[in-house]
N, C-alpha and C positions, 0 to 999 in steps of 0.2 A: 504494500500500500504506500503511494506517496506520501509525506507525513504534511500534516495538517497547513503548515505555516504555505502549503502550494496551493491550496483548493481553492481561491477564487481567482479565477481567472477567465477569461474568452477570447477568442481570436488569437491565442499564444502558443506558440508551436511545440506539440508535444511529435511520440512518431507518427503520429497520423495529422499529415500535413490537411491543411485548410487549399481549395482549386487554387486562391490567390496568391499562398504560399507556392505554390508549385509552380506557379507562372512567374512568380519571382526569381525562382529557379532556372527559368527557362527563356526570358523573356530574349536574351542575344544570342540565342542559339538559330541556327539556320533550320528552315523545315527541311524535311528528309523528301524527297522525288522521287515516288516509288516509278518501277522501268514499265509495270504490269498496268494494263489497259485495264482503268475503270471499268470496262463492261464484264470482266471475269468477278468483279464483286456483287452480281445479280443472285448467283448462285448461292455463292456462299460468303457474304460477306465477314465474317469473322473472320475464314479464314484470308481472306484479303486484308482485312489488318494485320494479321500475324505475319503473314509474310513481308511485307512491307515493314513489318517490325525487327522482322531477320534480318534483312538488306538493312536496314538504319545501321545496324552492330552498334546499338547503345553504350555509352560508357558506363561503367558499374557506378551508382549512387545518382545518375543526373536523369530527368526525366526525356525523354524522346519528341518529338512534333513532326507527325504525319501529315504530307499535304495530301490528305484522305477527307474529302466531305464529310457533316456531320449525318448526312441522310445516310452515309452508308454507316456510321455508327450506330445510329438507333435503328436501321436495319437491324446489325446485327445482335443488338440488345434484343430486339421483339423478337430472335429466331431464336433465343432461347428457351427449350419446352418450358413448361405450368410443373412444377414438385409440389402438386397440394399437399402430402404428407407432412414434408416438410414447412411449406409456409405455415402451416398450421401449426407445428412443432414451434414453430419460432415465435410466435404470437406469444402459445405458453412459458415461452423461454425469455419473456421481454415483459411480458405483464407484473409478475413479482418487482422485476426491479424497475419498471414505471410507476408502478406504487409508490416509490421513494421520491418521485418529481412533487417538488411540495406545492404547485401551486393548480393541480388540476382541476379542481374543484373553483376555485376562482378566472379559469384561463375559460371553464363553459359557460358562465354568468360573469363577464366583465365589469368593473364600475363604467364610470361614461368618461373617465380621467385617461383608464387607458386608450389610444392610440389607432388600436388594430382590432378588428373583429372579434377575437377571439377562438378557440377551435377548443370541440370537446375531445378529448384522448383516448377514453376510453370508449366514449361512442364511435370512435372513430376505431379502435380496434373491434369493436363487435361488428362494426357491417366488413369489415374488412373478413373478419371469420363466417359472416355468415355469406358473404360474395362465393366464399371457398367452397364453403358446405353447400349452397345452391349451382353449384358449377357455371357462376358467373363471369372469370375469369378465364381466357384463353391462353395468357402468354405470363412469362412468368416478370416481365420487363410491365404489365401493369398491374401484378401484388406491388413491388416492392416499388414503384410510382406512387402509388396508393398509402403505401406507409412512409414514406419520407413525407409524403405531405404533411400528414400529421405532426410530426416533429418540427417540418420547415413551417407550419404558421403558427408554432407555439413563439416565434419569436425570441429566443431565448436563445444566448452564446452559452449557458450550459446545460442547455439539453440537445440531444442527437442522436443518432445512431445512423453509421456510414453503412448501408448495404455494399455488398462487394460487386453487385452488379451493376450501378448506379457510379462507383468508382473505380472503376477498369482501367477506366481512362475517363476525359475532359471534353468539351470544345472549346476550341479555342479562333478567338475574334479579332486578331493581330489587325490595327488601323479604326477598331471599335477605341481608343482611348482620349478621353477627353479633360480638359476643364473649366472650371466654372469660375469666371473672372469678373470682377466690379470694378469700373471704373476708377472707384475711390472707395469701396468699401461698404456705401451708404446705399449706393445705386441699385437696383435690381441686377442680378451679374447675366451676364449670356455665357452660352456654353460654346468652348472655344476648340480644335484638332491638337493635342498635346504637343506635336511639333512643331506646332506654329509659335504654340508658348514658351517651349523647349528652345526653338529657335532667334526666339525675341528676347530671350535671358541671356543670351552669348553672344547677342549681338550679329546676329547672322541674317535678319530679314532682308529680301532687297524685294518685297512686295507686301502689300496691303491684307493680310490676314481678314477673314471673311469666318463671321460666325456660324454656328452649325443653326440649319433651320428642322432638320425631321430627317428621320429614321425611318427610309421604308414606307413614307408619307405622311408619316404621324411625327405629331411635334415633339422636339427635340427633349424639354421636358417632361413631358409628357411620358415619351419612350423610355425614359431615363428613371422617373419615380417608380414606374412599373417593373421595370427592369432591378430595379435595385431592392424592391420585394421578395424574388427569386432566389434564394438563399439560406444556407442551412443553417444553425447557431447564429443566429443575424439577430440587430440589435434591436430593441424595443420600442427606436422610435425613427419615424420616419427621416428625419434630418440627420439620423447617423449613418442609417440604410445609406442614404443619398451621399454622403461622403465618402464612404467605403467604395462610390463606381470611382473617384479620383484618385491619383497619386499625390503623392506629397512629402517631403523633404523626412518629416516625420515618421511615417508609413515605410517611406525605402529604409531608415534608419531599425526599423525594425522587422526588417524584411518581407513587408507586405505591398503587393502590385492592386492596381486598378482592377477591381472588381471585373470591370465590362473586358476584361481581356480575357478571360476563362469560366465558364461556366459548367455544371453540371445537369442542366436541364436543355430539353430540347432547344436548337435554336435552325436557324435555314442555311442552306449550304451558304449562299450571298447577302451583302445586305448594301442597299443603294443610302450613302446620306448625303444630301443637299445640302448644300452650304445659301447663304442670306444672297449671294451675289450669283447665283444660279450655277456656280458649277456642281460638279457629283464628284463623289466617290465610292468605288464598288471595292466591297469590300471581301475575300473568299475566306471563308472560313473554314477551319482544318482540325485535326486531332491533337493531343497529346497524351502521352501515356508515362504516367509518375513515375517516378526512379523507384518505388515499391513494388512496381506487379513488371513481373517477365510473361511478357504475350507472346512467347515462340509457341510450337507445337500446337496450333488451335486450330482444329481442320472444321469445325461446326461450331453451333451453336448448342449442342448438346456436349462438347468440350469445354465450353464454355463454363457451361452449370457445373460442370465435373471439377474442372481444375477452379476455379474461379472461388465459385461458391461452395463448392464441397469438401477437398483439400486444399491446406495451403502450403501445398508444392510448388507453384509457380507465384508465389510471392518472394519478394528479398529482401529480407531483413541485414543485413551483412553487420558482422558487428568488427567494429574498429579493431585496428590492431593493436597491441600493445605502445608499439611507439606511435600510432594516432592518437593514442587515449593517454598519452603521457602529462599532459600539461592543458589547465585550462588555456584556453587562446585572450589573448589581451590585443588590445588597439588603441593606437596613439591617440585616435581621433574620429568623431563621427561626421559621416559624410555630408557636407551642405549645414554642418555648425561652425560659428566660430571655433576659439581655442578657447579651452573653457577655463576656469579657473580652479579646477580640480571636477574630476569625477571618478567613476568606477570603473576596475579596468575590464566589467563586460557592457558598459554603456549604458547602463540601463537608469542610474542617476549621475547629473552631470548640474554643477552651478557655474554661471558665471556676472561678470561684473558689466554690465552698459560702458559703453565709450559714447564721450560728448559731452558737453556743459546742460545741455537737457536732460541728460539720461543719467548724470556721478552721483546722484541718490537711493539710482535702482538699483536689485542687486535680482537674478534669475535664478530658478532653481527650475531645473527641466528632468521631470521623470517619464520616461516613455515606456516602462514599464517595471510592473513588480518582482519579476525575474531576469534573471541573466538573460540577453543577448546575444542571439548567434549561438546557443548550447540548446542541446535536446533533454532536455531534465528526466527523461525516460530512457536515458543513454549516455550519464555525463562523462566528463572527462574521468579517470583515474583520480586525480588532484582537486574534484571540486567539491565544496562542504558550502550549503546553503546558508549554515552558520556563519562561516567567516561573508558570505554574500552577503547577506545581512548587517554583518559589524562596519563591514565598508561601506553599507551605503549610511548606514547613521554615521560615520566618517565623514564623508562627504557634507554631508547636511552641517556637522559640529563647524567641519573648517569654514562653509559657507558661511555660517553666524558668527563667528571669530573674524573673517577678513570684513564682513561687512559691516560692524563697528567698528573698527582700526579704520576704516574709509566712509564712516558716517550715510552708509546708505539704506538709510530707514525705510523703506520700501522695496515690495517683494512681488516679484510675477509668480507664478507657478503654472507651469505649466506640462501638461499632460494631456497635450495631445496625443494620438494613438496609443493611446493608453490601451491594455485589455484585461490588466489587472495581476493578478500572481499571490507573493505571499501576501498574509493578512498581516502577520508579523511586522512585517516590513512597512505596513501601512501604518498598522497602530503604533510603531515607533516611530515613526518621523511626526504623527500626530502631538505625539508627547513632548517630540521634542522642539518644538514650533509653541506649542502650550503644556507645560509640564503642568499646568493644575488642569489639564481639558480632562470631563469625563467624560465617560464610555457610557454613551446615552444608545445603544444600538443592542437590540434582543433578537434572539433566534431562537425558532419554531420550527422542528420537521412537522412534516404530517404523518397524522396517525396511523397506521396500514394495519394488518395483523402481520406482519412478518416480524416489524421493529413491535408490536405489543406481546408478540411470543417468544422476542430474544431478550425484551427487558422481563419479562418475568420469571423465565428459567438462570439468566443469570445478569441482569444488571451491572454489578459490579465490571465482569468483563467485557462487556459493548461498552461501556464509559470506555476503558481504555483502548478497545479495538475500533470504535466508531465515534462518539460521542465529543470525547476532549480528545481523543488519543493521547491519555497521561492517567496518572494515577489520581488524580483532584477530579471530584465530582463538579459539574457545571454547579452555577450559582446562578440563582432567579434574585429576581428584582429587591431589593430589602436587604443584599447581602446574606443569602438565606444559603444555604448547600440543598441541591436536592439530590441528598442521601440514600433514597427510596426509591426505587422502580415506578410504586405506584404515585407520591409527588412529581414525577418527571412527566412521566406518561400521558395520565391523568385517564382517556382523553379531554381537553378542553375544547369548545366551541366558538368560534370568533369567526365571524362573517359566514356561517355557514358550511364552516369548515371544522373538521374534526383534526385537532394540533395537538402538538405536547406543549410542555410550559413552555413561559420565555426563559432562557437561559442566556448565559453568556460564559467564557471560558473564566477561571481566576486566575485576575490579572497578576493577583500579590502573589505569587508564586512563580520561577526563571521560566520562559521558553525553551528556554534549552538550558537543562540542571548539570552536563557535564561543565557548563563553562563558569561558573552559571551567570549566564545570557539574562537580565530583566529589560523590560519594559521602562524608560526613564521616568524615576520618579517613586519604583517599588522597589529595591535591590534594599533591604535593610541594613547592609551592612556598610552602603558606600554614600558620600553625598551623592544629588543626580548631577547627572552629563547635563544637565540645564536647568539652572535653577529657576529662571524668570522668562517669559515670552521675548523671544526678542524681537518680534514685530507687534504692531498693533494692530487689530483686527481690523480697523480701517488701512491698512497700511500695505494690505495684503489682496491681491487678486486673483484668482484659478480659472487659467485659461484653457480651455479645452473644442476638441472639436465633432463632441456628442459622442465621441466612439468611447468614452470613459467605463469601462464596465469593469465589478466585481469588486477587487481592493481596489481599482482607482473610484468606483461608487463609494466604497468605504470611509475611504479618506476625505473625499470631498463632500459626503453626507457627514461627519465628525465638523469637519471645518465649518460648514455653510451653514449648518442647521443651530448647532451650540457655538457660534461666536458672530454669526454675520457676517461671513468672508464674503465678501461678491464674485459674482464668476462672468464670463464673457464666452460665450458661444462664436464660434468661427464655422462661413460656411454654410451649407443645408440647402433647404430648396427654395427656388428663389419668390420668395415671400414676404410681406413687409408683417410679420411676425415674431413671435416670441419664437426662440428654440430651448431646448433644452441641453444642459450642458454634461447630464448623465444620463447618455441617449442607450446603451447598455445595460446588458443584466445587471438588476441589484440585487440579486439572489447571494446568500454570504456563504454559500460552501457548494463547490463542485464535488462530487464525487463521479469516479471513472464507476462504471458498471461491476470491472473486477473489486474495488475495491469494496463495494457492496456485498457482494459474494464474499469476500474473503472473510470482510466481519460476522457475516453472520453463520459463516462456518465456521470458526472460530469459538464463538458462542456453541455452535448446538457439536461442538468436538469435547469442550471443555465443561458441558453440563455436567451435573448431578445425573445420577442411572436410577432416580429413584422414580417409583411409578409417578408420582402426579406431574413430575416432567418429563419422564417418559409418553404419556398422555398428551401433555401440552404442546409439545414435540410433534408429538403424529398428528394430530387436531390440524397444526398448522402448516403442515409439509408442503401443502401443494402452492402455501403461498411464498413460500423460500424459496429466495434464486438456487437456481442449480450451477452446482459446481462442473459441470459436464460443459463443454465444448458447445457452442450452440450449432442447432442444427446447419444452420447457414450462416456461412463464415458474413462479418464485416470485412473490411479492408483499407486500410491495412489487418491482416492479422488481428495485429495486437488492439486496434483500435476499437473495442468493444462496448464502445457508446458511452454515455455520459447522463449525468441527472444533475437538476441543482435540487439538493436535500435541502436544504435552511432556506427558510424565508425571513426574512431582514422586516424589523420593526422598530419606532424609536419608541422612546421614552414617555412623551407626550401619549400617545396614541398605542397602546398595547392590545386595544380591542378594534382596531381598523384593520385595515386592509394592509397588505405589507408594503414596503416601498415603492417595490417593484412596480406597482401598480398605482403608485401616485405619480401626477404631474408633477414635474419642479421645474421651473423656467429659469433659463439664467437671467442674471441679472440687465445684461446687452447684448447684444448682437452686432456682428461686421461680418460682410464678405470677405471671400477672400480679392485681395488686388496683384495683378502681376508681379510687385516687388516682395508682397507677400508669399509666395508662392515660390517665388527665388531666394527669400531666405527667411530663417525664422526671427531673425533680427527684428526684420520689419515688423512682426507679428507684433513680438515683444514691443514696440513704438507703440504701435497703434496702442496695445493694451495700456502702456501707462497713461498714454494719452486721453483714451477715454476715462479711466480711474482715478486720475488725479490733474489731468488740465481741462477738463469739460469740451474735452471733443463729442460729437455727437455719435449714437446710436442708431443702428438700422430702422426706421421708422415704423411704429407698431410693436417694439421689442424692447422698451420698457417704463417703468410707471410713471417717471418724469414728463411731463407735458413738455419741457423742452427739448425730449430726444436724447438728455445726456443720462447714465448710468444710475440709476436710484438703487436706495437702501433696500428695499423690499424687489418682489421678480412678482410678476403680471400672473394672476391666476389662468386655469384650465381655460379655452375657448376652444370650440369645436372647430373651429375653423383650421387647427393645428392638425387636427386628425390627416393619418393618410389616407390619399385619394387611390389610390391604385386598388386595381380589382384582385390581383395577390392572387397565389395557387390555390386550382380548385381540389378539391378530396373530400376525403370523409370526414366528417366532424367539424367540418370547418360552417361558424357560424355567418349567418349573413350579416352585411355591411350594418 
């Protein structure tokens, strides 16, 4: 099991890479020109990609890009036979631990705060089973269509589950990449051809750049909100969807490409877009196939099922070699930053100091994410200790607040864009140490299920340590109280309609990590803290972000925003003279992998008592215990066996509401992004102090100042924020 301080995160690269991930990977690589005439893929299309996958002779670890149409991929996905046995098997094999997504009972009755329709889960698993049992399905290419939907309109960067049929491979839209430019920031932005932007940042135009008007006919926007729906672990609100189709200095920094370059859902072999000034551009679209699956040997579609989904023989996992895995990797410098003034040497926090007589006040701290950088956390280096990742980045932060007293720069950015979150750890320590008296105003609630009410009753004590805290301290409910009891934990309690256990939170007064011992600043009894007084002021402070914030970046900036009034600033979204929100991501506070679901709770029913009334309790509840078995049909990668967000996030004020996740929170302002923006995060940084402390003006409609400049409070819910897009159709999914 990963250990706890990694579970909130989305969009952060574990081995099972995210389409965009992969296209990052892939993005200067030349397509492969198979020798073999398209018309021998009528037949048999699979194996027409496979062969074409032989002729490529892929490098080991890189992914491949076939100039192969996407019709002849979804060909060959449909010529895949129907395995009702097995889909059926897998339903059973996915239902136990979809029980553990804590927010299904509120995802089928939405409030009117959230965003997206909403979609029921399990109603969407019973017509999918009973599609099976009435031999409604022909092809096995529309079950597991049919269940990715369900998962892709829960919205949610930590729920999923990858079918392995669905990722075999990609398509991919090379000349689909765009961005979204405002004149000055204020203006409504148009969507611009990335190389025109690319090229007017180096100084290379020697023509008049012409904005995109429609995709295919339909307007450019238009194409693009809908388009940016289409997606797995995607974020919770519309304006972050809509960011994630761009690139962005921040994004390459973390290894993620423009959405609209690879996708996982049908798309057409071509796509025509017009530009404002009447020219086109046609655009072909082609395959790729991730540096995880080996597509030789595939003469059908019924190989396909075999190797694909059944065994995982023609997957590669390759695991480094001893001198790969010697050393974490370190860098001098992240790409398209200044030179910082100290950061972490896997990137992931970095400060620096403003240059200029306007700016020798400000001082930056930029987290782009709560894990290391460039490292597979399911496969790290030899040499890497999360612990010491952790002490470096409160490192970072200590010398940032050291140099900027010694140079009097009472004012602070933060910024965290593409943020996707990671340790919590790491969150709640830099919270402390930014406010060494901030409380810990934020509760978590699994939902009730019978598998977690039949492993806290057989044995309690050990699901605290195998699930729960993962440690020996029982969680601690509101009042400073321990809940010591199974049944105090459990309960179940009812809030909103939903059957939950208590609110909990982990105890704080006790090390993170007891070999070092690693505290929280503020609780280590034995030492003074690493920070005894805030060193900024809560006016003094701003959190910049660009909606894609999820998990521990939610955490952090729910602690800040909510108990102190930090303001925040939204960059980006659709172009709208509206509020955005600046924690456009899951706020769900614990990821857990599937395996590690499993693991806990075989754990518990290994380590029971053999006495009959848990013996009893035991069998009662069997069939809702994940199975420790193999599932019937592989995900893919392998290893990548889906995901739940177990905790749902609640604060202080509101313990009987609705959880986070599901409230509106508006930033405080809003700015496009503008060309120089775009070319560096410097600019960003301007604009932000600008609005936060010289009353530059606000996108209009974005916030509560009648002047347009940045106010203390953020604009409540309006419908008018909601997404417009008609979003994938399936089971369960409720109406607009």
């Amino acid at each position: 099991m990963i250990p706890s301080i990694l579970l909130a995160l989305a969009g952060v690269s574990f081995a099972a890479l995210e389409p965009r991930q992969v296209m990052h990977q892939a993005r200067n690589q030349p397509s492969f020109i198979s020798s073999r005439d398209l018309s021998e893929a009528e037949s048999e299309p699979c194996k027409f990609i496979s062969q074409a996958y032989e002729e490529a002779k892929p490098e080991p670890g890189k992914p491949v890009i076939l100039a192969i149409p996407p019709s002849v991929g979804i060909a060959c996905l449909k010529s895949v036979p129907l395995d009702k046995k097995r889909d059926l098997e897998l339903l059973d094999y996915l239902e136990p631990l979809i029980g553990f997504q804590s927010t299904l009972e509120i995802l089928a009755d939405p409030p009117k705060e959230y965003l997206f329709p909403g979609v029921d889960v399990l109603g969407g698993f019973d017509t999918i089973r009973s599609k099976l049992e009435n031999n409604k399905y022909k092809t096995q290419y529309e079950v597991m269509t049919d269940l990715r939907s369900i998962f892709a309109a829960a919205n949610d960067g930590h729920f999923d589950y990858p079918p392995a049929l669905l990722n075999a491979f990609y398509y991919v839209r090379r000349g689909i990449e765009f961005e979204s430019v405002s004149v000055n920031g204020i203006r409504l932005p148009y969507i611009f051809h990335a190389i025109d932007i690319s090229r007017g940042n180096q100084g290379l135009l020697d023509y008049n750049p012409s904005a995109v008007k429609s995709i295919d006919g339909t307007p450019i926007e238009e194409w693009l909100e809908e388009d940016a729906a289409f997606g797995t672990a995607n974020s919770q609100d519309p304006d972050a969807q809509y960011n994630n189709l761009f690139s962005s200095i921040p994004r390459g920094a973390v290894g993620s490409s423009s959405s609209t370059l690879i996708t996982q859902f049908e798309i057409p072999d071509t796509y025509t877009v017009e530009f404002h000034n009447g020219s086109k551009l046609e655009v072909v679209n082609q395959l790729v196939v991730p540096a995880t699956v080996d597509f030789s040997g595939i003469e059908s579609g019924e190989d396909f099922h075999q190797y694909i989904e059944i065994t995982p023989a023609n997957t590669t996992t390759e695991e480094p070699s001893v001198n790969e895995r010697r050393s974490t990797p370190e860098t001098d410098d992240l790409p398209g930053y200044p030179k910082p003034l100290v950061k972490q040497s896997s990137n992931a926090v970095s400060a620096y100091l403003l240059n200029g007589d306007d700016y020798k006040d400000t001082a930056v701290l930029s987290i782009l994410s709560f894990l290391p950088i460039g490292i597979d956390i399911s496969n790290p280096p030899a040499d890497f200790s999360m612990t010491k990742f952790i002490l470096e980045g409160e490192a970072v932060i200590l010398q940032l607040i050291k140099a900027a007293k010694a140079a009097g720069r009472d004012k602070l950015i933060i910024d965290m864009s593409a943020n996707g979150g990671g340790s919590v750890i790491l969150a709640h320590s830099i919270y402390r140490l930014l406010f060494p008296d901030g409380e810990f105003t934020g509760w978590d609630r699994y939902r009730a299920n019978p598998a977690l009410e039949a492993a806290v009753e057989v044995d309690y004590d050990g699901l605290v340590k195998s699930l729960i805290t993962q440690s020996e301290h029982y969680p601690v409910a509101p009042g400073n109280k321990y809940l010591e009891t199974g049944k105090d934990f459990y309960g179940p309690y009812t809030v909103k309609g939903q059957n939950v256990t208590a609110a909990f939170q982990t105890d704080k007064s006790v090390p993170w990590d007891e070999s070092v011992p690693a505290y929280i600043n503020g609780f280590d009894p034995e030492r003074k803290p690493m920070v005894a007084e805030a060193p900024w002021k809560p006016e003094n402070i701003i959190i910049v972000t660009d909606g894609i914030c999820a998990s521990a970046c939610g955490i952090l900036t729910g602690l800040l925003t909510r108990n102190h009034g930090i303001r925040t600033l939204a960059l980006g979204g659709r172009p709208l003279n509206q509020a955005m929100q600046a924690m456009g991501g899951v706020k769900g506070t614990l990821l857990n992998f599937n395996a590690d679901i499993t693991s806990a709770i075989a754990s518990v029913r290994d380590n029971a008592k053999t006495d009959k009334e848990t013996a009893a309790t035991l069998s009662d509840a069997s069939s809702s215990f994940p199975s420790s078995q193999n599932p019937p049909l592989l995900p893919l990668p392998a290893g990548g066996l889906g995901k739940v967000n177990s905790l749902n996030g609640y604060t202080q004020d509101d313990l009987e509401g609705y959880p986070v996740h599901f409230r509106y929170e508006a930033a405080n302002c809003r700015l496009f992004y503008t060309q120089r923006m775009l070319a560096s995060p410097i600019e960003s940084w301007r604009r932000a102090r600008g609005v936060a402390w010289n009353n530059e003006p606000c996108v209009r409609g974005s916030t509560t100042n009648a002047d347009g400049t940045i106010g203390d409070k953020a604009l409540k819910y309006d419908s008018r924020v909601r997404s417009r897009a008609s979003g994938i159709k399936g089971p369960g999914q409720l109406k607009k």
